[in-house]
Backbone as CSV, one residue per row, in Angstrom:
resi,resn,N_x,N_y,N_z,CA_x,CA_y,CA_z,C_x,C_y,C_z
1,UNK,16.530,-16.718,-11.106,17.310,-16.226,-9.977,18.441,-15.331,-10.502
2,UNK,19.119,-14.404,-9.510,19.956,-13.877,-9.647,20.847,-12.948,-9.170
3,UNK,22.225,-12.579,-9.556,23.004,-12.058,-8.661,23.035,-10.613,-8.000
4,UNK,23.174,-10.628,-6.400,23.171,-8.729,-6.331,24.761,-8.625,-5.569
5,UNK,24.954,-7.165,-5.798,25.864,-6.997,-5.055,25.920,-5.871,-3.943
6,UNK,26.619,-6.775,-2.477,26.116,-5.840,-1.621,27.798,-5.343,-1.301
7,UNK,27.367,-4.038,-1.062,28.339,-2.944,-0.736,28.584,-2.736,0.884
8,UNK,29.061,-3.656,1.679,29.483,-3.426,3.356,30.289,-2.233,3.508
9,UNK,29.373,-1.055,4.429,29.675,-0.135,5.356,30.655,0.478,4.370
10,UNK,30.507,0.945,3.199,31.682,2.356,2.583,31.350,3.572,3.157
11,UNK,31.502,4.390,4.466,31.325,5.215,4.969,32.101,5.991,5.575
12,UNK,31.755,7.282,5.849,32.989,8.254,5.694,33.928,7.617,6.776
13,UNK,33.595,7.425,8.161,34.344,6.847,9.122,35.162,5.934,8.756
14,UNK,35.120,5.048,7.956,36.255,3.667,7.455,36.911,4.306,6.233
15,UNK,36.848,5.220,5.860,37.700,5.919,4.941,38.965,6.710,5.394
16,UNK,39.711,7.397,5.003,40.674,8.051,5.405,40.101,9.411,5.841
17,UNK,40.205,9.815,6.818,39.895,11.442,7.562,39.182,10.909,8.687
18,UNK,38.384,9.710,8.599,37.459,9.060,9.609,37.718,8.575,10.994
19,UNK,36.888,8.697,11.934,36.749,7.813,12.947,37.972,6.859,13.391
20,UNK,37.405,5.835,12.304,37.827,4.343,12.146,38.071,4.371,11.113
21,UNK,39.253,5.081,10.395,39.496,4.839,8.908,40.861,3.738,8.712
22,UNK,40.005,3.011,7.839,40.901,2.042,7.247,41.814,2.216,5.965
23,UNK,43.345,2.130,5.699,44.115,2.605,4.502,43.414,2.099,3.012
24,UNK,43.032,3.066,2.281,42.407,2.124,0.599,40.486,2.316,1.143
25,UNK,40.192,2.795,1.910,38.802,3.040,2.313,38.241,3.826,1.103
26,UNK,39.278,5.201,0.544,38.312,5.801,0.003,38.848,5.490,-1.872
27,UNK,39.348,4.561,-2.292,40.062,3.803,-2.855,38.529,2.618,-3.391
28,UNK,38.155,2.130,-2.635,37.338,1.621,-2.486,36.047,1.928,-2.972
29,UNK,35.451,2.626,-1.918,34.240,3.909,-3.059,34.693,4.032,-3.797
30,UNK,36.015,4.328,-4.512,35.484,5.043,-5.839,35.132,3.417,-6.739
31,UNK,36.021,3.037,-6.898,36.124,1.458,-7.257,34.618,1.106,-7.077
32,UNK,34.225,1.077,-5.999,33.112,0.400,-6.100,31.634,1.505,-6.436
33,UNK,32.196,2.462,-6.776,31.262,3.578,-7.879,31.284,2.798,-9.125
34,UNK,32.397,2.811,-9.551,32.936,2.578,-10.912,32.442,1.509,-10.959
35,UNK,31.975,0.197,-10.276,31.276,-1.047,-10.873,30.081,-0.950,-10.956
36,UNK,29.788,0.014,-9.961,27.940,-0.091,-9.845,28.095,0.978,-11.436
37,UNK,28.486,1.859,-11.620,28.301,2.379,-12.585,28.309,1.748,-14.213
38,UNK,29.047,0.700,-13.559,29.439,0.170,-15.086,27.900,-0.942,-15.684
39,UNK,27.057,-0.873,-14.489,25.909,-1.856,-15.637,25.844,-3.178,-14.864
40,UNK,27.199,-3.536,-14.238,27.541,-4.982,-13.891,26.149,-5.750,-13.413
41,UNK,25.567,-5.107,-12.507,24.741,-5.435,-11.808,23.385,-5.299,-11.897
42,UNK,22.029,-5.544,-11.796,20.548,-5.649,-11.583,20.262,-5.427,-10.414
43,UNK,21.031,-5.641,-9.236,20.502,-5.765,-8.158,21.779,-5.544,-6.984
44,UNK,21.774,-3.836,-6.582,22.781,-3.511,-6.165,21.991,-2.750,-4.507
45,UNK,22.779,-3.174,-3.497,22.181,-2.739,-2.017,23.438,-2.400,-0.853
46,UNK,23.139,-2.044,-0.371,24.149,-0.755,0.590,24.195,-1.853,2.228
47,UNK,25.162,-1.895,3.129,25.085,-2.077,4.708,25.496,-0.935,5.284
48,UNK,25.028,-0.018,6.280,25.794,0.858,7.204,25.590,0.465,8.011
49,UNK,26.342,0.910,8.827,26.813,1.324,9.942,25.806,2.253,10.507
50,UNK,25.258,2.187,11.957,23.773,2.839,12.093,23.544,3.314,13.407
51,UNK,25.086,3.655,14.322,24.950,3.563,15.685,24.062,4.606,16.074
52,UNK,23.488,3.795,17.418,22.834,5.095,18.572,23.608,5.411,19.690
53,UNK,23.199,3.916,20.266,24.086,3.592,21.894,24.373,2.319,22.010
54,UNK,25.098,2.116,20.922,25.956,0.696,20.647,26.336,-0.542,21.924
55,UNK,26.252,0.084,23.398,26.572,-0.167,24.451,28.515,-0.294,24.464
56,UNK,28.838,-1.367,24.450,30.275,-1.673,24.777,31.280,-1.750,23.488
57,UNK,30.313,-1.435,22.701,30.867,-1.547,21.299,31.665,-0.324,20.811
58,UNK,31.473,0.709,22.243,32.363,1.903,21.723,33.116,2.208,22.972
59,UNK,34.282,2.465,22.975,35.216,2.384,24.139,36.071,3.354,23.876
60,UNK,36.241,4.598,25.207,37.466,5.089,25.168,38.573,4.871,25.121
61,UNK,38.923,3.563,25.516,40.248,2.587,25.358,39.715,2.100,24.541
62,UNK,39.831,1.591,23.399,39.217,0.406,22.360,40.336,-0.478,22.425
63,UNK,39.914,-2.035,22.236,40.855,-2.953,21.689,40.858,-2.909,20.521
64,UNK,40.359,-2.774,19.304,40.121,-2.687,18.148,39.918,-4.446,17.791
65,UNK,39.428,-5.429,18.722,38.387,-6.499,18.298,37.188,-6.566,18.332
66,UNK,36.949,-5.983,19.843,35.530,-6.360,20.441,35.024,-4.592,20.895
67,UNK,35.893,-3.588,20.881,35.338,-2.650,21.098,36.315,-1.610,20.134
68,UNK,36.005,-0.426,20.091,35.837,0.485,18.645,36.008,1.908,19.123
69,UNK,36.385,3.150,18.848,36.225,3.956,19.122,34.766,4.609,18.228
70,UNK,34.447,5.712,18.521,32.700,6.515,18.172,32.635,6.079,16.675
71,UNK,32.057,6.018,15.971,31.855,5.428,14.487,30.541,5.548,13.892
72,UNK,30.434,6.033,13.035,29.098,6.094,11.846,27.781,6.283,13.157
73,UNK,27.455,7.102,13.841,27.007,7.452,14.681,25.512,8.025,13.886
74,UNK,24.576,7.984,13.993,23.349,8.425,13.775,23.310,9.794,13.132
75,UNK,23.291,10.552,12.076,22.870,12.618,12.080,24.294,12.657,12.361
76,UNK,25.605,12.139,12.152,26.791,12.786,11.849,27.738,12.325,10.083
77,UNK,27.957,12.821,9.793,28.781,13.040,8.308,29.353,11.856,8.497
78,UNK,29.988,10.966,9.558,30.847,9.645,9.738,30.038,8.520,9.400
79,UNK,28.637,8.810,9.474,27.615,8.013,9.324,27.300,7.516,7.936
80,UNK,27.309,8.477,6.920,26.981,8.904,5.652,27.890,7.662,4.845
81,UNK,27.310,7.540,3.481,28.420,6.671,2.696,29.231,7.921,2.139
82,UNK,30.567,6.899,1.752,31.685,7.799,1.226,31.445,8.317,-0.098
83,UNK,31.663,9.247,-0.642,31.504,9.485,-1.904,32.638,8.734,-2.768
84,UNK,32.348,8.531,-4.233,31.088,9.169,-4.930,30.117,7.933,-4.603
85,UNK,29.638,7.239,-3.646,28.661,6.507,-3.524,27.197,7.511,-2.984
86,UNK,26.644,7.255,-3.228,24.928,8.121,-2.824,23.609,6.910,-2.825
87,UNK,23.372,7.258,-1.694,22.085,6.503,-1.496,20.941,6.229,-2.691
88,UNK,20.881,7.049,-3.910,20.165,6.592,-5.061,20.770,5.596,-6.090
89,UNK,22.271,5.230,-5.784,22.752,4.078,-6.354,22.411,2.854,-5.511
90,UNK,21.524,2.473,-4.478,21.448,1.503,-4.099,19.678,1.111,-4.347
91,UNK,19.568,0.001,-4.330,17.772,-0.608,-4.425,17.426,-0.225,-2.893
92,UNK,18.236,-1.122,-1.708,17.801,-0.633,-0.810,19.011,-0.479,0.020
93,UNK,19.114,0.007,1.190,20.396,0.368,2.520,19.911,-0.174,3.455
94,UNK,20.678,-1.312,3.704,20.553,-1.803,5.372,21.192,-1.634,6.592
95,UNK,20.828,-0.717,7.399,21.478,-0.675,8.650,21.400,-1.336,9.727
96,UNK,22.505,-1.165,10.395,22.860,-2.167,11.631,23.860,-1.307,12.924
97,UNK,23.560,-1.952,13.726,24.080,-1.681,15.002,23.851,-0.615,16.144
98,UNK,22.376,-0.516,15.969,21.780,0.817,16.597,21.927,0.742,18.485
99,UNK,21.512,-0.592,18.549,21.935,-0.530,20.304,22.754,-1.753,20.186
100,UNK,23.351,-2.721,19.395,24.582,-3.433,19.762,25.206,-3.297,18.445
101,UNK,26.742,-4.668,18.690,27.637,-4.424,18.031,26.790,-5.470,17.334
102,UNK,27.208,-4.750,15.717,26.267,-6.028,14.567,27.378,-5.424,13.386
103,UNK,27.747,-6.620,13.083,29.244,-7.176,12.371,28.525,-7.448,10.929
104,UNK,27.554,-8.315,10.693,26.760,-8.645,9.665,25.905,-7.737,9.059
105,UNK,25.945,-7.561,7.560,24.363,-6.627,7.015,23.422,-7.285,7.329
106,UNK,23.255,-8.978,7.317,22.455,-9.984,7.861,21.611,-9.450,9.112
107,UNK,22.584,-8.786,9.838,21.750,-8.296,11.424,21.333,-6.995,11.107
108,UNK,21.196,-6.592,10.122,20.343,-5.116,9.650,19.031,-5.034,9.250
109,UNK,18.175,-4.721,9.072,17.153,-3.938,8.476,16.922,-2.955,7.490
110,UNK,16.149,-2.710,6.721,16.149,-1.840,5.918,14.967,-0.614,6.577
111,UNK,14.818,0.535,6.234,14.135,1.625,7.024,12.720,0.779,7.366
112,UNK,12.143,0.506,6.347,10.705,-0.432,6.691,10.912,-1.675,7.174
113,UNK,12.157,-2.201,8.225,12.193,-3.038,8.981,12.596,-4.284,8.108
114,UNK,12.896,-4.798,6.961,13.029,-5.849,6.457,14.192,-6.195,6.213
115,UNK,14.785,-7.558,7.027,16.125,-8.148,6.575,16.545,-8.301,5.478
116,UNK,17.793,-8.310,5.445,18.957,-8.371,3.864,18.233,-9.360,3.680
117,UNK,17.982,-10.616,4.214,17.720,-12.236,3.422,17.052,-12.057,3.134
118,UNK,15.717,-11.761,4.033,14.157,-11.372,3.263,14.251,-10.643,2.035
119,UNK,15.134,-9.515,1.897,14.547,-8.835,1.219,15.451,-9.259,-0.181
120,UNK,16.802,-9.728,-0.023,17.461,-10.307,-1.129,16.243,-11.210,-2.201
121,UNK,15.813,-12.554,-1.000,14.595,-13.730,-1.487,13.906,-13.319,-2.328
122,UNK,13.045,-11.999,-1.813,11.653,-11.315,-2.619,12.346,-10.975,-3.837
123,UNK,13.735,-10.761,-4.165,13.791,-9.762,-5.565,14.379,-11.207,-5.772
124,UNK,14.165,-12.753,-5.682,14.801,-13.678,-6.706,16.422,-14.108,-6.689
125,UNK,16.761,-13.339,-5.730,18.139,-13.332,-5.830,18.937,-14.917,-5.107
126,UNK,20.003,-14.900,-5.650,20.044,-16.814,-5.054,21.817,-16.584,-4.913
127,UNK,22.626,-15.550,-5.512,23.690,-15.337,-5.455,24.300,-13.865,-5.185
128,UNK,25.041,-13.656,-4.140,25.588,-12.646,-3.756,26.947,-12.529,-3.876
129,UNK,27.499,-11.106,-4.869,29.012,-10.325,-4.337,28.722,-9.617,-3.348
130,UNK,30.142,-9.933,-2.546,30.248,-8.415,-1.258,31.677,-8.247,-1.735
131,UNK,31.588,-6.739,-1.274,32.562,-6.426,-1.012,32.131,-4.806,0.011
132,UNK,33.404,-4.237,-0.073,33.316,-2.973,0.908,34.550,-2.580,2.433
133,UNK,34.096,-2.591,3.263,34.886,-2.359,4.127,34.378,-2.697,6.018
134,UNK,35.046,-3.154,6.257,36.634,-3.743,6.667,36.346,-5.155,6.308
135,UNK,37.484,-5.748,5.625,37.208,-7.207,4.950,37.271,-8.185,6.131
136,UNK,38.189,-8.088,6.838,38.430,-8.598,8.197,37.227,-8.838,9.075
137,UNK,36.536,-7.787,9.358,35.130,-7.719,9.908,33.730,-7.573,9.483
138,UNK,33.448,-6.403,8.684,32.054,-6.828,8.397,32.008,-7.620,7.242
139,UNK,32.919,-6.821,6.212,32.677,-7.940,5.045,32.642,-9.238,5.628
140,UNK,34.211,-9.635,6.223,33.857,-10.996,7.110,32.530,-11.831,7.294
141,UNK,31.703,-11.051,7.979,30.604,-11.647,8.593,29.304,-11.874,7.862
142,UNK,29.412,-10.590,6.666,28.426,-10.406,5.848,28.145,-11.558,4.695
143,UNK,29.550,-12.202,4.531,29.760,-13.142,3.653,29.391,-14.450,4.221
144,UNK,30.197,-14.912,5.276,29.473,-15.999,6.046,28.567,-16.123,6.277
145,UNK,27.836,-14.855,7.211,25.964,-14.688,7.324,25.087,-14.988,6.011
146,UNK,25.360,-14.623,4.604,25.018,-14.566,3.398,25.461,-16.380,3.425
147,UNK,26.181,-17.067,3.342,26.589,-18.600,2.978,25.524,-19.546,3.833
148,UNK,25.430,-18.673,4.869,24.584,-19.509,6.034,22.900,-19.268,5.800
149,UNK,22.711,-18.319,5.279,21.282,-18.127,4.329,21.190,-18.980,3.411
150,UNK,21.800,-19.666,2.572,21.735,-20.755,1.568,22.153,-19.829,0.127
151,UNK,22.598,-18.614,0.016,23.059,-17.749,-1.186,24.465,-18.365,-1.156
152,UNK,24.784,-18.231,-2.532,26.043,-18.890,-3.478,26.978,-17.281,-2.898
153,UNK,28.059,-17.059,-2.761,28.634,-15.884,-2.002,30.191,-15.768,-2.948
154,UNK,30.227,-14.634,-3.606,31.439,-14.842,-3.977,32.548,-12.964,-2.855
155,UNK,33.507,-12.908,-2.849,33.722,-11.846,-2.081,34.593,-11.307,-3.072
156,UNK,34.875,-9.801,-3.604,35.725,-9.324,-4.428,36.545,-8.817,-3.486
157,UNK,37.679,-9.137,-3.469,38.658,-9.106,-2.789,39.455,-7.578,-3.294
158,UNK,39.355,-7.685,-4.133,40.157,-5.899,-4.706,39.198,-4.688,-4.330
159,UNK,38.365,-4.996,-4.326,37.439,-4.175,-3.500,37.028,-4.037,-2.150
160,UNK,37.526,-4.234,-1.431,37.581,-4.553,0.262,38.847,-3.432,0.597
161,UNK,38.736,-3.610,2.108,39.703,-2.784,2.533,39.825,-3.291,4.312
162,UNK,41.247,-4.024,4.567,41.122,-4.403,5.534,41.555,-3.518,6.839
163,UNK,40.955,-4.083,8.352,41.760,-2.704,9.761,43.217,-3.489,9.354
164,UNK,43.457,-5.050,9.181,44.725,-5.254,9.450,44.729,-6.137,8.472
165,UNK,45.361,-6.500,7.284,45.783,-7.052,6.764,46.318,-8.554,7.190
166,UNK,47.166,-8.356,8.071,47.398,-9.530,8.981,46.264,-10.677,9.445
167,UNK,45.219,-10.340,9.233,43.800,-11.416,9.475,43.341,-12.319,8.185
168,UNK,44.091,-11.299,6.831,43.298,-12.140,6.151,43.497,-13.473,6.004
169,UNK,44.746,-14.188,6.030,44.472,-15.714,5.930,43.808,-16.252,6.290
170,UNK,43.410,-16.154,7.588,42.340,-16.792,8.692,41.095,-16.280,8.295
171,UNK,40.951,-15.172,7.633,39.298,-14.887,7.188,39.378,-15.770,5.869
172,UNK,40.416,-15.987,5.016,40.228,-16.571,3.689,39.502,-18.048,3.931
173,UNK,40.566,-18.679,5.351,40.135,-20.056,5.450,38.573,-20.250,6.102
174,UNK,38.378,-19.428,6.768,36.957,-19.379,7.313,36.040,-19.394,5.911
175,UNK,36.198,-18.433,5.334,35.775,-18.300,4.000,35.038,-19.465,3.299
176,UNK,36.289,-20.246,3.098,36.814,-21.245,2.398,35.816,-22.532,2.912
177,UNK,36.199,-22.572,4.504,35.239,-23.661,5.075,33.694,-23.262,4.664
178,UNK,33.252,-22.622,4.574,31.800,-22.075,4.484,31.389,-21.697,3.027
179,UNK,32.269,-21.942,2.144,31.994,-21.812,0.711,32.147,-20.952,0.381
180,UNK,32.101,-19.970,0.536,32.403,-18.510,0.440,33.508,-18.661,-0.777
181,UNK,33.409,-18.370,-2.438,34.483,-17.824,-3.108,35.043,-16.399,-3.103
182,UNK,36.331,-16.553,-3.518,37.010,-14.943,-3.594,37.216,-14.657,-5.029
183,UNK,37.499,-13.281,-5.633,37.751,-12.811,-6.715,38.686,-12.132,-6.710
């Protein structure tokens, strides 16, 4: 068995110039260039962000909990990962949220239809890093969803990038209840 690391939603929109950009977004990509580059890993895989018609998940008023302004939208540049990340640094890219709101890479697919778990299982894998962006939310979910699959989950915390900072205690303890380690 063994470890991969998945990269949640580094895309131009959660970066700075974006959509929905979060502060340290593009801080992040590079950082998380620089690990995939460094060897660390065997088994390295991507989550985007994958909207069509999200339904309520995109709001001209947004609350910024439950609804969002336009984001990583299908055939637009917001969609794309941030550089220097590129789709040939990953094994595979799972997207999510084409007609709802999907918080988890867990609720993604890969182009030939196959879930993160499935497809983690087939390559042996029994332990997952995440990191990426927004720690608060998808990382959030990606990590729990990943704990609740039966994978060992650790989250690199210097590599994340939160909408509000102010959440993380309450994501740490959630974390925490669900096994989820931090780095």
């Amino acid at each position: 068995m063994s470890t991969a690391l998945i990269v949640v939603d580094v895309q131009h929109d959660f970066c700075e110039g974006g959509s929905l950009a979060v502060e340290g977004g593009a801080r992040v990509a590079q950082d998380v260039a620089d690990l995939i580059g460094s060897g660390a890993y065997a088994t390295v895989v991507a989550t985007r962000d994958h909207h069509i018609d999200p339904g309520e998940h995109f709001s001209d008023t947004p609350d910024f909990v439950d609804s969002w302004p336009r984001h990583c939208v299908v055939g637009t540049e917001g969609e794309r990962l941030h550089p220097p990340l590129t789709p040939e640094m990953f094994a595979e890219i799972f997207f999510k949220g084409e007609y709802a709101a999907a918080y988890s890479g867990f609720e993604g697919a890969s182009a030939d239809g196959v879930t993160l778990a499935d497809w983690l299982r087939a390559e042996g894998v029994d332990t997952v890093d995440v990191c990426g962006i927004a720690t608060d939310y998808c990382v959030r979910a990606t990590a729990l969803d990943a704990a609740r699959e039966g994978f060992a989950v650790r989250v690199l915390q210097g590599l994340t990038a939160a909408v509000s900072p102010d959440n993380l205690p309450r994501v740490r303890e959630e974390w925490t209840a669900a096994g989820v380690t931090t780095a």
